[in-house]
N, C-alpha and C positions, 0 to 999 in steps of 0.2 A: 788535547781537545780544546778547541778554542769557544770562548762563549759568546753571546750576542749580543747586543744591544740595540740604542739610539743609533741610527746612521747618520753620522756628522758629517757635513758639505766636502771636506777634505778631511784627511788623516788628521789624528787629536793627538798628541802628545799632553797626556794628567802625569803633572811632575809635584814636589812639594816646594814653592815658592820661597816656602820661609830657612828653608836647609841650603846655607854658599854654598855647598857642594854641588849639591842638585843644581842650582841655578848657573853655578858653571859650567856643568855639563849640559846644560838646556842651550846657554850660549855658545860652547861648540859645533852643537846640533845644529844652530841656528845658521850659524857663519853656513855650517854645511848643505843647509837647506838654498842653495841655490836660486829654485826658481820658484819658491815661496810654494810648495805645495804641503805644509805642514800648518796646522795650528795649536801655540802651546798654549797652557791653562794650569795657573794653578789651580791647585784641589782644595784651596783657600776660597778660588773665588767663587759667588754664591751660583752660578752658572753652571757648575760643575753635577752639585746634586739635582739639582732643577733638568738639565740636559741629559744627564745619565745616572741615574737613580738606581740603572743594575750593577752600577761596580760600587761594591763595598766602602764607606770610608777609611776600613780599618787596611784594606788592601792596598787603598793611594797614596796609605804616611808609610806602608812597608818596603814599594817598589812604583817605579815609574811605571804607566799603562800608556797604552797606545791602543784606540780603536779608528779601525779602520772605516773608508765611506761604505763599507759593506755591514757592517755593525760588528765584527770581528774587536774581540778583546785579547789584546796578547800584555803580558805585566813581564816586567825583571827582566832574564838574560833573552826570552821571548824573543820580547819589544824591542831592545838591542839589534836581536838577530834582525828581526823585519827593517829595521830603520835601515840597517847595512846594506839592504837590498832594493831599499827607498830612493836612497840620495849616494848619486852616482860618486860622490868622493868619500861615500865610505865601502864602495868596492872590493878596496883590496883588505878591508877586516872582514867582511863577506866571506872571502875566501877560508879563513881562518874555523869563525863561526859556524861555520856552514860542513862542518869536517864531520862525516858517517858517525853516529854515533857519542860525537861531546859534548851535546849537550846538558847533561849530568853535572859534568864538569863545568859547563856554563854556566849552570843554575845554582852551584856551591859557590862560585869565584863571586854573581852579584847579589849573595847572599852575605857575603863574607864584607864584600867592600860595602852593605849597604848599613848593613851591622858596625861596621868602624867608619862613619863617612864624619864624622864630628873630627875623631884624631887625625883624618884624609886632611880633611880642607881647615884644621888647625881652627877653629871658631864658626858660632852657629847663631844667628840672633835668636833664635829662640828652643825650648827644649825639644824643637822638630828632629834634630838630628841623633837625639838620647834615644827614642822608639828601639 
């Protein structure tokens, strides 16, 4: 079940700014965002509570969220999933994602790497990546 919010001008990608991991994954995002229909934000910056006040802070240091211009809130392997089907060059992980029933599976794997993303991306500036 997906929950509601603020309806943001384009799609929001709430990532944690201060975790290299995250941020290099936002910069992949990014290259893949094509034709600039995304906006990212960290959940650092004061915008975030002021703008969306119905997602949790304790939700946006655990998993990346993405609300939609619809006010659709999807977090974790979710948000992954919809991005996949956002931005035409991640398609072919689409396909993957998108398979009857793995989601489970989906939701243990970015629980797992969000859980280890310090030892992933080998350094953190700050204890954002320890959560």
């Amino acid at each position: 079940m997906l929950t509601t919010c603020t309806k943001p001008v384009r799609d929001t990608v709430l990532y944690d700014g201060r975790c290299g991991f995250c941020r290099q994954r936002v910069a992949n995002l990014q290259r893949a965002d094509l034709w600039h229909r995304l906006t990212f934000i960290s959940l650092h910056d004061e915008s975030v509570a002021r703008d969306f006040p119905e997602v949790p802070a304790e939700r946006l240091h655990d998993e990346m969220v993405v609300i939609d211009t619809h006010g659709h809130v999807r977090g974790g392997a979710t948000a992954v999933r919809y991005l996949s089907r956002t931005l035409p060059l991640l398609w072919p992980l689409a396909l993957v994602l998108h398979v009857p029933g793995s989601l489970p599976i989906w939701n243990w794997l970015y629980r797992l790497v969000a859980r280890n993303r310090i030892r992933l991306a080998g350094s953190c500036e700050t204890d954002a990546c320890r959560r």
